[in-house]
C-alpha positions in Angstrom: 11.8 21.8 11.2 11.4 20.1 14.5 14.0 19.3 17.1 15.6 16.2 15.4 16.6 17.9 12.4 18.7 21.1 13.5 21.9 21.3 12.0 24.5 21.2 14.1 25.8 18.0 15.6 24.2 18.5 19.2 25.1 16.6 22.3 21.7 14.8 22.9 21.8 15.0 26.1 21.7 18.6 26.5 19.2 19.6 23.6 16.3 20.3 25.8 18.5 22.6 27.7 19.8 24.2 24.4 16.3 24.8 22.4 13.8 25.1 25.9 10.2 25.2 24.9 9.3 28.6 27.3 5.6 28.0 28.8 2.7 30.0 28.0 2.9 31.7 31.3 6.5 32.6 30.7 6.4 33.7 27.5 3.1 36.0 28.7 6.0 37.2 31.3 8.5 38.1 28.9 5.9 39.7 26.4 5.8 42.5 29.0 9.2 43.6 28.6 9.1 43.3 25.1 5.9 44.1 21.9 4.4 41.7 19.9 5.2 42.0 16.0 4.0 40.1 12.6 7.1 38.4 10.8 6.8 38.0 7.0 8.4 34.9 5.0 12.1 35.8 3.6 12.0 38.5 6.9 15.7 39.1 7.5 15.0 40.0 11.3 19.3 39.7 12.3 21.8 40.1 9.7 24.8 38.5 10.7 27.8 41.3 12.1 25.0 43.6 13.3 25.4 45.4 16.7 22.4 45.9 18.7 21.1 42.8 18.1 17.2 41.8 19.3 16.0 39.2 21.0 13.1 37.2 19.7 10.9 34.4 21.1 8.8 32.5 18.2 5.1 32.9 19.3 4.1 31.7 16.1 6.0 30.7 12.8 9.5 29.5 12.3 13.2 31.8 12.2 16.1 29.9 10.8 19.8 30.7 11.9 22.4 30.3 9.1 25.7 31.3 8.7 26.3 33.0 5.4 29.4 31.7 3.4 30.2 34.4 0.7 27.2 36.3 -1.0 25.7 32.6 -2.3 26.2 30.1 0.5 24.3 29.1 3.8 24.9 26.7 6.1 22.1 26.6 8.4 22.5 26.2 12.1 18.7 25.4 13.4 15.7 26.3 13.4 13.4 27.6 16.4 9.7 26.8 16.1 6.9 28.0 18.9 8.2 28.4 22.0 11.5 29.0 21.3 13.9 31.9 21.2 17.1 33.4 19.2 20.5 34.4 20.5 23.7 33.2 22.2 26.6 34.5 24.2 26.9 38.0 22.1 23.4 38.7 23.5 25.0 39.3 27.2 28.2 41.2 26.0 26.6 43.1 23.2 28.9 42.3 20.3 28.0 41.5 17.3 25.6 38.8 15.8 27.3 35.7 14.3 24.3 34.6 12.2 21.8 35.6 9.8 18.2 35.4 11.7 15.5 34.8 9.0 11.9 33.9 9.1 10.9 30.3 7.0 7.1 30.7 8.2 5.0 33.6 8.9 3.9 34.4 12.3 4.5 36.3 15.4 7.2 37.1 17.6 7.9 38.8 21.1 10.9 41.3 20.3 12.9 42.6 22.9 16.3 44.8 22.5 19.0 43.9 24.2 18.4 46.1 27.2 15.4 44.5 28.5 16.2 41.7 27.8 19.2 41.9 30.4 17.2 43.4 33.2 14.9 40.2 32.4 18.0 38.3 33.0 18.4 40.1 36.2 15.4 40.0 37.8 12.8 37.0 37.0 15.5 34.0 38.1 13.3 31.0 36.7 13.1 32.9 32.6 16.8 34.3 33.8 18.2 30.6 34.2 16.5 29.1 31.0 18.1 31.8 28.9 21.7 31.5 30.5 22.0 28.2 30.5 20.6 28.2 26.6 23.3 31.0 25.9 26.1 29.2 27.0 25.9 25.8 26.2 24.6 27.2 22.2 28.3 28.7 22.4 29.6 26.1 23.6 28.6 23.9 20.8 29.4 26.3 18.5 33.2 26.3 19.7 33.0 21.8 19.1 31.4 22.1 16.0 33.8 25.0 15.0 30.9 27.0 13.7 31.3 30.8 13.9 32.1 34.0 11.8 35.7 33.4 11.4 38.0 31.3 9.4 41.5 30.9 10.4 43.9 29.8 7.8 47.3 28.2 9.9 49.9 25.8 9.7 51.2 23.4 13.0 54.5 25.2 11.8 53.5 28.4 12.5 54.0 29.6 16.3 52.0 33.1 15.8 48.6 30.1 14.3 49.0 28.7 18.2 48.4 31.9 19.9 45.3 33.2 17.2 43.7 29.5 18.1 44.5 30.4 21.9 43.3 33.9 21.9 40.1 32.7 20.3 39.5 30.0 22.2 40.1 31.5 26.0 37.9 34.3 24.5 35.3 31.3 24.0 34.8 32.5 19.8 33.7 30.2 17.8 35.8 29.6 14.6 37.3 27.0 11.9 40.1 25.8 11.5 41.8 24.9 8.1 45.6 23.5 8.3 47.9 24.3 5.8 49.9 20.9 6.4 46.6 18.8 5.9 44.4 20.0 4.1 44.9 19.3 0.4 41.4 21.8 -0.4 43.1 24.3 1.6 44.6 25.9 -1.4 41.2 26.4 -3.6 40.2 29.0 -0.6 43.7 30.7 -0.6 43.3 31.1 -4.2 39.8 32.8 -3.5 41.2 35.2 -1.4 44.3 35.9 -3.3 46.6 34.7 -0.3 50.0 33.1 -0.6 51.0 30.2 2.1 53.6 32.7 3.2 50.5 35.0 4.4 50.1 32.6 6.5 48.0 32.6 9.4 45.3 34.6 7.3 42.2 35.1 9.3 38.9 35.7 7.5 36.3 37.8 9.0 32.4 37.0 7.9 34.1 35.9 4.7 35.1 39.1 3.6 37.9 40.9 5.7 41.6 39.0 5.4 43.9 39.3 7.8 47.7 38.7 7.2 49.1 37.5 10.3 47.0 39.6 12.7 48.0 40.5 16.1 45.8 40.4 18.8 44.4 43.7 18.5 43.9 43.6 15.2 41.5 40.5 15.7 39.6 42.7 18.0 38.6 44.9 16.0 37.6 42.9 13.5 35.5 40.9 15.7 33.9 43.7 16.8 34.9 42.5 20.8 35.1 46.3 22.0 32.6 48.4 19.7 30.0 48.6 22.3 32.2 49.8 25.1 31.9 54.0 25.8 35.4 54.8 26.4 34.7 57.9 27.8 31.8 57.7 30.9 33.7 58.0 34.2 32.8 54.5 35.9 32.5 53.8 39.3 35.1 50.9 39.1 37.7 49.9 36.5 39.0 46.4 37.1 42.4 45.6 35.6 42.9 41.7 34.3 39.8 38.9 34.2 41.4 36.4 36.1 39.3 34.6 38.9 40.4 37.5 41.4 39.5 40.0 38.9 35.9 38.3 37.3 34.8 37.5 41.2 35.3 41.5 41.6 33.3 42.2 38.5 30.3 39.8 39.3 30.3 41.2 42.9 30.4 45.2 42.0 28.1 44.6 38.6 25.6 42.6 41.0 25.8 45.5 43.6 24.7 47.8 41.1 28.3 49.3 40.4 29.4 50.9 36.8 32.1 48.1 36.0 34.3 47.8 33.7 37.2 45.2 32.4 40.3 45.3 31.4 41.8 42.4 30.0 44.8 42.3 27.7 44.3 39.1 25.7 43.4 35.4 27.6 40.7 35.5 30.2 41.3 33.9 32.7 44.5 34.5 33.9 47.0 31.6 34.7 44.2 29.8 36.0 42.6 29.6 33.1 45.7 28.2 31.8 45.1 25.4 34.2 43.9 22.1 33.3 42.0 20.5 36.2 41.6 22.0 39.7 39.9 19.5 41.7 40.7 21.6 45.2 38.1 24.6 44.8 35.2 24.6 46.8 31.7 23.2 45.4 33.5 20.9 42.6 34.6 18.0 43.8 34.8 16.1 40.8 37.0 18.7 39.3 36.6 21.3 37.3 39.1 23.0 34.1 40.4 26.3 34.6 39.2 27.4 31.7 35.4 25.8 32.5 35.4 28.0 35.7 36.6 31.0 34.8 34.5 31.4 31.2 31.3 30.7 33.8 32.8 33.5 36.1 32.9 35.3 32.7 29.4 34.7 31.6 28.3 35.6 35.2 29.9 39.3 35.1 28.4 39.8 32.0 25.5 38.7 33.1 25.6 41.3 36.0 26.1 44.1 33.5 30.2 44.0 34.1 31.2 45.3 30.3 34.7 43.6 29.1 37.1 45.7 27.5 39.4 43.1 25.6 42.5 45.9 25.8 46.2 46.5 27.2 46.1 48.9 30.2 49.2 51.0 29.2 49.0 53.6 32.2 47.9 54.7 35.3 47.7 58.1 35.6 47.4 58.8 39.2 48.3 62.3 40.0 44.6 63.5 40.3 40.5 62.4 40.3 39.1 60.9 39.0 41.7 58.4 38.2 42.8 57.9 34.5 43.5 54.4 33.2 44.7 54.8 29.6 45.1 51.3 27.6 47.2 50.9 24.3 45.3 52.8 21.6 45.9 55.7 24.0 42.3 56.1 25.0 42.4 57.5 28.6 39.4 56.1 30.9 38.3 57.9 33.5 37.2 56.0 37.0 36.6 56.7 40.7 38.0 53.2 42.0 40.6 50.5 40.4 41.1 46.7 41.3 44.4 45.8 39.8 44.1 42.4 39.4 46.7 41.8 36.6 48.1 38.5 38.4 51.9 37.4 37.8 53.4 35.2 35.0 55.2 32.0 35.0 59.4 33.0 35.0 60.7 32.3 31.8 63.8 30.2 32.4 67.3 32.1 31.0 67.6 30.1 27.9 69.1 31.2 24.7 66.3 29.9 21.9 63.4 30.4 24.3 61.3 33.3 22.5 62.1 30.8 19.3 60.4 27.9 20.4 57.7 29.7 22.3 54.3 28.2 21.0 56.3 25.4 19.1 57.1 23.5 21.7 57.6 25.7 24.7 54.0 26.4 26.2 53.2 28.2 29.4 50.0 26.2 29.9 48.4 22.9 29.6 44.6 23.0 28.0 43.3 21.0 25.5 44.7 23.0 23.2 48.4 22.4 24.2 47.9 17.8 25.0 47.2 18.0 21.1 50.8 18.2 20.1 52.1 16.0 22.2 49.9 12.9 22.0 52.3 10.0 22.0 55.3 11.7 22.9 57.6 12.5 25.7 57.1 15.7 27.7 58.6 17.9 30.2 56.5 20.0 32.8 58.7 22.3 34.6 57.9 22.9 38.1 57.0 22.0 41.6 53.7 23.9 42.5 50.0 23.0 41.7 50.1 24.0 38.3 53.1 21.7 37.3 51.3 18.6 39.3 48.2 19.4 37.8 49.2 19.7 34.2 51.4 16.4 34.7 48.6 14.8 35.5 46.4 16.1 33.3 49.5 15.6 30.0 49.8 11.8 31.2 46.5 11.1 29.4 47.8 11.4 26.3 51.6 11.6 26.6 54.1 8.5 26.6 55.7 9.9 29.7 55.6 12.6 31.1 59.1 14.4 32.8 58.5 16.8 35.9 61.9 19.1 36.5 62.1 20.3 40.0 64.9 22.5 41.4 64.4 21.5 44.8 64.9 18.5 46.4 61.1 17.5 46.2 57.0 18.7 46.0 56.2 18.5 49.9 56.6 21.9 50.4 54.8 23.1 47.2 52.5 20.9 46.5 49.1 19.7 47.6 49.3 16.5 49.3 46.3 14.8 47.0 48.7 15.7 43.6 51.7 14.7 45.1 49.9 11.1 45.7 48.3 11.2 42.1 51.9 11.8 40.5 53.4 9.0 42.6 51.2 6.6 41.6 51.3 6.9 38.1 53.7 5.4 36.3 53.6 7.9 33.2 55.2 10.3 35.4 58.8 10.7 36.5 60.3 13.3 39.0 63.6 14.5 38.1 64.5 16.6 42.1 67.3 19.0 41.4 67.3 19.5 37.9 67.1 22.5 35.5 66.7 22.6 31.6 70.0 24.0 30.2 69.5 24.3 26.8 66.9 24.3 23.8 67.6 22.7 20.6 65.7 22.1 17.3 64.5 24.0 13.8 61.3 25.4 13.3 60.0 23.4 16.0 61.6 22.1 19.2 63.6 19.0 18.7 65.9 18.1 21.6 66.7 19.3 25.5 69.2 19.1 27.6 68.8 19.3 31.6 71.2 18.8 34.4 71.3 17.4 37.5 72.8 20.3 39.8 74.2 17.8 42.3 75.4 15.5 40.1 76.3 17.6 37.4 75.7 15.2 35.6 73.7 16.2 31.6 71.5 14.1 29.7 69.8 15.3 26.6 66.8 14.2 24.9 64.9 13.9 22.0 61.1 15.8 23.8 59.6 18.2 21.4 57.1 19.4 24.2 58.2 21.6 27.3 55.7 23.5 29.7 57.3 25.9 32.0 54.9 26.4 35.3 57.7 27.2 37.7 58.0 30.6 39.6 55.8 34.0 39.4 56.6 37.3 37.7 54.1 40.2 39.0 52.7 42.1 36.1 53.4 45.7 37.8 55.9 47.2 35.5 53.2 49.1 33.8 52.2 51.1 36.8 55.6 53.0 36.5 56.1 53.6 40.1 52.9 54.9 40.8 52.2 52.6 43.8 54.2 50.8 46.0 55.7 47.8 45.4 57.8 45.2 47.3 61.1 44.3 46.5 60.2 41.7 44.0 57.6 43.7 42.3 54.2 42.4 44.0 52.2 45.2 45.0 52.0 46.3 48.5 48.4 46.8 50.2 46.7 47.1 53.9 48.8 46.9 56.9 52.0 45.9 54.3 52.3 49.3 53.7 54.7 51.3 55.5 54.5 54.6 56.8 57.3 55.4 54.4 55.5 53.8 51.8 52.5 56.1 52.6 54.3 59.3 53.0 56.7 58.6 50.1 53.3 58.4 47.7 51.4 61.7 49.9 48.8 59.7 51.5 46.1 61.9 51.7 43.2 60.9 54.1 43.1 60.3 57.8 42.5 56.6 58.4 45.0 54.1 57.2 44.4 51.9 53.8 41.9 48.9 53.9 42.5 45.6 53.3 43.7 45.0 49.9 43.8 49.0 49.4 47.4 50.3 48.1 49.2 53.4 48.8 46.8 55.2 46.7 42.8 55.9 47.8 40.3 53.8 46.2 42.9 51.5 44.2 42.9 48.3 45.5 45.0 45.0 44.5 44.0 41.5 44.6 45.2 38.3 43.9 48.6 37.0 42.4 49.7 40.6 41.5 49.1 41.8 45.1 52.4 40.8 47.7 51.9 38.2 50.7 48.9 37.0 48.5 48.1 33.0 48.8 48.7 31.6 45.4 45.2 30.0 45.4 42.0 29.9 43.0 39.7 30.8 45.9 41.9 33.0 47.8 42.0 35.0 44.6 38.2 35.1 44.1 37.8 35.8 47.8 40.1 38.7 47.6 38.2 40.3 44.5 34.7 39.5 46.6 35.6 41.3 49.6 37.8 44.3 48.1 34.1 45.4 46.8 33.0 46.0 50.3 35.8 48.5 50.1 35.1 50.3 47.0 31.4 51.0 48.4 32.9 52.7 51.2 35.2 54.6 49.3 32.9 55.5 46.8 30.9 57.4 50.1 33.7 59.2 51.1 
């Protein structure tokens, strides 16, 4: 099967960056890493949910990729002829394969595990390019086309089916989507699996495994995200939270040679990956999503060796070394330096039926994703920072009108001049200065609001289903338990912030005073939102997790 007939829907444009042809010489390059091996017609070579998957290039002969449906059913993918080569994202993190790898026509093959095949990543940049840039955009349109191992069962009236479709997605895993509400064939595959629509979501895993309204580490395991990660091996650096603070540290350290490693509760990408355009950073001046940059930032840590531990870091257990960071399954990981990079959250405003309406009409970020429920329609973006000018802008797309609440008297003091234009000029948008939401109104889903003007006093309510809250910042400390010191509103204290009371209080052991970015502790630093007196920037953050690395080498020869 040639190029023309794969079978996914690709995006033309890119399908000679998706399926390279490698050169003779390349391939004779890549052959030294690797063995030459004679494939057989029928030859399962990858089965799909195997771990320690190969990588192949086809020096002769033809491998299908097909994802299995049940024990009858195949749906193929594509096909990769001479010249061509197998794998995707997985192949950088290790997890398991999505697809079934099997040989159509006999021939031979360059195998390579996975291990040298990353330090062939590493260190020939021309065959290193070709095969990133292949990985990711193969995932990429394997997220459009909804192609993956998963099958996620949900309903538009079902809060908990909004966060399993966000989790997957800022975890960039491909998966389909079948809606309760809208799909009349729906119930045929409920039946199937013996599910009721009060299961609902229902997630199905390779077509086999149901699960009943998972949470999100329950989806982890059944994805396999963590299998490959030793819980045990005392790393050079544990980094707390992928954000772009966090991610800049990993790709940095990993690149430097460090033993890295990831923590990251749930969504990559921190509040900037919440973000729906940021046209400010360096290098993109067309723009660029927040969830764009920070799954390249992703890709590029991985790519580095960094190893990401989708997990809840539960604990810091700091009385001794090397330093013990235990996450929610009670596993206790042993490192010699930590970047806490857990960032801060937007404040949830004091409203009675918040938690209610939380994923059904309250959101705390604007993606694609989010714009699809409110095509149409009247929303509200609460806020007066970047983030609320950006997702205004980015909501007026698709909304009727779009409402911006702002306690203050205005955005010149919050806002980057270049947003505050955009949201002047557009007459989608309308800025309501000193007003608040006061209450939340509606059934399953949000219904009505009601906001007042607090100099007026003055209440108006209205019929908006749709509210995004992007106002304020809550530090995500209260799991460190007093361990280091913190300001008085909970930001984390570092450098020449700390005081000498803050440094005797703790026992401060060492002679010279913390570095930059170093808390009250030795060899833990903080960066970005989390950290206090930080500057609520993309690129601060990422500059704060670049240069706390220079740091942890000097700690780490002490």
């Amino acid at each position: 099967m040639n190029n023309n007939s794969r079978g996914l829907p690709l995006t033309r444009s890119h399908i000679e960056q998706i399926f390279p042809k490698l050169t003779p010489e390349q391939i004779g390059r890549m052959q030294e890493r690797g063995h030459l091996r004679r494939v057989k017609l029928g030859e399962v070579l990858v089965e799909q949910g195997a771990s320690n998957v190969p990588f192949f290039i086809v020096v002769s002969g033809e491998i299908e990729i097909l994802r299995p449906s049940g024990s009858a059913t195949e749906t193929l993918i594509t096909v990769h002829g001479s010249g061509e080569f197998t794998g995707e994202v997985n192949m950088l993190s290790g997890r398991r394969a999505l697809f079934r790898a099997r040989v159509t026509k006999p021939g031979n093959v360059i195998e390579l595990d996975r291990q040298h095949m990353m330090a062939l990543l590493q260190s020939d940049a021309e065959i290193g390019d070709i095969l990133m840039r292949a990985f990711i955009l193969r995932r990429v349109e394997l997220v459009t086309a909804g192609v993956g191992d998963v099958v996620l069962i949900g309903s538009v009236n079902s809060a908990r089916t909004f966060h399993i479709k966000e989790f997957l997605m800022r975890n960039g895993h491909p998966y389909n989507y079948i809606d309760l509400e809208r799909d009349p064939e729906v119930q045929n595959l409920l039946d199937n699996f013996h599910i009721v629509a009060s299961d609902i979501p229902v997630l199905i895993c390779q077509g086999k495994l149901v699960l009943q309204n998972p949470n999100n580490q329950q989806i982890t395991d059944c994805l396999g995200f963590n299998e490959q990660i030793n819980q045990t091996a005392v790393r050079d650096l544990i980094i707390i939270g992928a954000g772009p603070s966090g991610l800049a540290a990993a790709v940095y350290g990993a690149s430097e040679g460090l033993d890295v490693l990831v923590l990251e509760t749930s969504l990559p990408g921190g509040q900037a990956g919440s973000s729906s355009r940021i046209e400010n950073y360096l290098g993109f001046p067309t723009g660029i999503s927040g969830q764009e940059l920070t799954a390249r930032a992703y890709n590029q840590a991985q790519k580095f060796g960094a190893e990401i531990f989708i997990t809840k870091g539960r604990r810091l257990a700091c009385d001794g070394k090397p330093y013990i960071v235990e996450n929610e399954s009670g596993a206790q990981i042993p490192t010699r330096t930590v970047i806490i990079a857990t960032g801060a959250e937007y404040r949830r405003p004091r409203l009675t039926n918040l938690q209610r309406f939380e994923g059904m009409g309250v959101y705390y970020g604007a993606t694609f994703l989010e714009s699809q429920s409110c095509k149409g329609e009247e929303v509200i973006v609460i806020g007066g920072g970047n983030s609320a000018g950006q997702a205004a802008i980015f909501l007026a797309d698709s909304a009727k009108r779009v409402h911006m609440l702002i306690r203050s008297a205005g955005l010149a003091e919050t806002m980057s001049r270049y947003l505050i234009r955009r949201i002047e000029d557009n007459p989608k948008i309308v800025s309501h200065t000193h007003t608040e939401i006061m209450t939340l109104e509606g059934g399953i889903h949000l219904e009505s609001v009601q906001w007042q003007n607090s100099i007026t006093k003055e209440i108006e309510k209205h019929k908006i289903k749709n509210v995004f809250v992007m106002a304020g910042a809550t530090p995500n400390t209260a799991w460190l338990d007093g361990c280091i010191a913190l300001d008085s509103k909970g930001f984390i204290k570092t450098g020449s912030d700390l005081l000498p009371e803050n440094l005797t209080a703790i026992g401060w052991p060492l002679a010279r005073q913390p570095y930059s970015f170093e808390t009250s502790l030795p060899g833990i630093f903080a960066v970005g939102d989390v950290r206090s007196g930080s500057i609520k920037r993309v690129a601060s953050a990422v500059g704060e997790g670049s240069v706390a690395i220079s740091f942890i080498h000097q700690v780490l020869q002490e």
